[in-house]
GUDREN-514413 format. One record per residue (C-alpha): residue in three letters; residue number from 0; x, y, z. Coordinates in pm, 1 decimal, padded with zeros to 6 digits. Example, Ala and Ser with C-alpha at 12.3 -4.5 7.8 and 13.67 -1.06 7.14 Angstrom:
+--------+-----+----------+----------+----------+
: residu : num :       c1 :       c2 :       c3 :
+--------+-----+----------+----------+----------+
:    ALA :   0 :  01230.0 : -00450.0 :  00780.0 :
:    SER :   1 :  01367.0 : -00106.0 :  00714.0 :
+--------+-----+----------+----------+----------+
END
This chain:
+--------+-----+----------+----------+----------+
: residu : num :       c1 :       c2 :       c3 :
+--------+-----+----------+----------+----------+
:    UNK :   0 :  03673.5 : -08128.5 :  01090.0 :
:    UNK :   1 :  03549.3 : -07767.7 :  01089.9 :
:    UNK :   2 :  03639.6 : -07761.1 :  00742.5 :
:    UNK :   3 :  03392.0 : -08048.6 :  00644.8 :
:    UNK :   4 :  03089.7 : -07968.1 :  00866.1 :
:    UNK :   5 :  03110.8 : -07574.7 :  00681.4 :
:    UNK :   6 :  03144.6 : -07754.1 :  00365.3 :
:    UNK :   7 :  02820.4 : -08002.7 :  00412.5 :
:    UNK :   8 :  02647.9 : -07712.9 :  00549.7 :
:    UNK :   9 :  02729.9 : -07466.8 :  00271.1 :
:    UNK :  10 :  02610.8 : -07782.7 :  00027.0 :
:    UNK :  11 :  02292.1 : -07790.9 :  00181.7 :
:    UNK :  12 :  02218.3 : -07405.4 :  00166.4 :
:    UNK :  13 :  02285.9 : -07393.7 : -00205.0 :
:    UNK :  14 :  02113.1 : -07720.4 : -00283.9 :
:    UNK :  15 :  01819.9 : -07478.6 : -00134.4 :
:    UNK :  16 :  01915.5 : -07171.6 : -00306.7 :
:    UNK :  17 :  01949.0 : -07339.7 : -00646.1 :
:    UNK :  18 :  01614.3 : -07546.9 : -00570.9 :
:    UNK :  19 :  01436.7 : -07160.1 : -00510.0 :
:    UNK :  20 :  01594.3 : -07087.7 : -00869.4 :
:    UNK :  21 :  01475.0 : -07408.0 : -01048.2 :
:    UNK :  22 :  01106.7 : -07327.7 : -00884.7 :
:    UNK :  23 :  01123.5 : -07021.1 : -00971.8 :
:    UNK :  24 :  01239.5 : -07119.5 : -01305.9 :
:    UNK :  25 :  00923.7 : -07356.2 : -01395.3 :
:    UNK :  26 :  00652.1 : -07076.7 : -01196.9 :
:    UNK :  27 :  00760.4 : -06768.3 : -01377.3 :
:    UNK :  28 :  00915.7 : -06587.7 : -01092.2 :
:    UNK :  29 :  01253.5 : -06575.2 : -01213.7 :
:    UNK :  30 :  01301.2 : -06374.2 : -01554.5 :
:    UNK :  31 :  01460.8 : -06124.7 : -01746.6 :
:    UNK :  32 :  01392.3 : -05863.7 : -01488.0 :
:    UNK :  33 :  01531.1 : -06033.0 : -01185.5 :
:    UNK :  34 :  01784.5 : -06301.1 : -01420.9 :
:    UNK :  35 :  02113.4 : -06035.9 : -01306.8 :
:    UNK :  36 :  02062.6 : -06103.2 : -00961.8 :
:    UNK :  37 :  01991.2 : -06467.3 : -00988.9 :
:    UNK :  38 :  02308.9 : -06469.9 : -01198.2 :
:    UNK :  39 :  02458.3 : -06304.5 : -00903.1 :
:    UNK :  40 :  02352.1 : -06519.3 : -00647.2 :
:    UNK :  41 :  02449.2 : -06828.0 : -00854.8 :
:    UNK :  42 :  02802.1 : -06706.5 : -00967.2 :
:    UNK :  43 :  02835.0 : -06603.0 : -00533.1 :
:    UNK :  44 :  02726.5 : -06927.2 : -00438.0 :
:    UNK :  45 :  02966.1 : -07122.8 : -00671.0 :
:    UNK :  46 :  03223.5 : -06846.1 : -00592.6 :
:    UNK :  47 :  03242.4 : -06971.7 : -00253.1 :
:    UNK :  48 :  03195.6 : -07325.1 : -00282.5 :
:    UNK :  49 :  03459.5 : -07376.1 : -00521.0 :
:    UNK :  50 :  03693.7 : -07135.6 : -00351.6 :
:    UNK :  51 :  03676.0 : -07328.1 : -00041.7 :
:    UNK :  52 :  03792.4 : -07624.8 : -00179.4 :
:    UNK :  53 :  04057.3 : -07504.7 : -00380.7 :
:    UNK :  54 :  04205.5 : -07329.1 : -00081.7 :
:    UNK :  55 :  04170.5 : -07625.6 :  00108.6 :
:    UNK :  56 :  04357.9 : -07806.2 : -00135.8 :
:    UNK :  57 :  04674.7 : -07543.3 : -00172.5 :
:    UNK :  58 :  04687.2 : -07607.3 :  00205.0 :
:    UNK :  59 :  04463.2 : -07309.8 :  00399.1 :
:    UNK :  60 :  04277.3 : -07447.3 :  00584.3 :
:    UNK :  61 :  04150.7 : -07183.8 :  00816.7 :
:    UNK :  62 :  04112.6 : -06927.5 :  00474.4 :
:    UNK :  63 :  03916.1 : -07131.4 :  00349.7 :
:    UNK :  64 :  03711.7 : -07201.4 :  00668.1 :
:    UNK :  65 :  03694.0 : -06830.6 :  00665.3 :
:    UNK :  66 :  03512.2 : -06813.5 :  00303.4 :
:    UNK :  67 :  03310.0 : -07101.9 :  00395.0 :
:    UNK :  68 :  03149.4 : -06914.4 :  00676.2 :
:    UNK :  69 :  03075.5 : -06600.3 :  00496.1 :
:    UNK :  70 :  02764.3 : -06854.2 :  00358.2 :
:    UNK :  71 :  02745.8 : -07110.0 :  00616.9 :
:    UNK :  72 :  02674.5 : -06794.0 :  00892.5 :
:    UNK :  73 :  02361.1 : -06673.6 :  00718.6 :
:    UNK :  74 :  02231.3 : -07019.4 :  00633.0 :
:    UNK :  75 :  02236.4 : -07087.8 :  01073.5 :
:    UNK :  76 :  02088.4 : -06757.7 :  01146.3 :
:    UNK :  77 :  01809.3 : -06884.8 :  00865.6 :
:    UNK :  78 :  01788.4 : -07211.4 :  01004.8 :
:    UNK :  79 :  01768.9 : -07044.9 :  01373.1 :
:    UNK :  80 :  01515.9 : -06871.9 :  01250.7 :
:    UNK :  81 :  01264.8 : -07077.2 :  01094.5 :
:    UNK :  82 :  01313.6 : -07332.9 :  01380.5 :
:    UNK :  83 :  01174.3 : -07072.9 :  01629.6 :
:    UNK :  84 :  00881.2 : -07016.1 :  01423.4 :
:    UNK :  85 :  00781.2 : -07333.5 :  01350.1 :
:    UNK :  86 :  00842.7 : -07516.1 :  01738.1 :
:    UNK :  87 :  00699.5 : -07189.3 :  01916.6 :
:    UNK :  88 :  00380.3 : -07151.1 :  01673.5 :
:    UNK :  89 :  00456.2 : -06765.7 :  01681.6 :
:    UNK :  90 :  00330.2 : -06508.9 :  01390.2 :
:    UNK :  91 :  00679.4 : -06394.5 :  01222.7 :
:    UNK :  92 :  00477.8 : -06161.4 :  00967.4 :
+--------+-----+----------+----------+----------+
END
């Protein structure tokens, strides 16, 4: 159960990340200068994803709950965060 709710949740944040990169792609933000570190972010993302599921599927479960969560942690504190700003109407700049 863990394993599928960090898995959904880990789909979500790069369906996110790799919607920034296709906007960023069509405005002119992402190019040569910053294409390493989109290539890093991409190849991380992907990294994690698949490596979840393969160790899922050679039977470790709680490693690869364990790599699932080094993305899925971030994307809650994100989520955390932009949920305070928007339902207490606060300045966060």
């Amino acid at each position: 159960m863990l394993f599928k709710l960090l898995w959904w949740f880990d789909v979500c944040v790069a369906v996110v990340i790799v919607g920034f990169f296709v906007i960023g792609l069509g405005d002119g933000s992402v190019s040569s200068f910053n294409a390493g570190l989109w290539a890093a972010i991409l190849v991380a993302l992907s990294a994690v994803l698949w490596g979840g599921r393969a160790l899922k599927a050679a039977g470790h479960p709680r490693t690869a709950s364990a790599i699932l969560s080094a993305l899925a942690v971030p994307g809650l504190f994100a989520v955390v965060f932009f949920l305070t700003v928007v339902l207490t109407g606060s300045r966060w700049n």
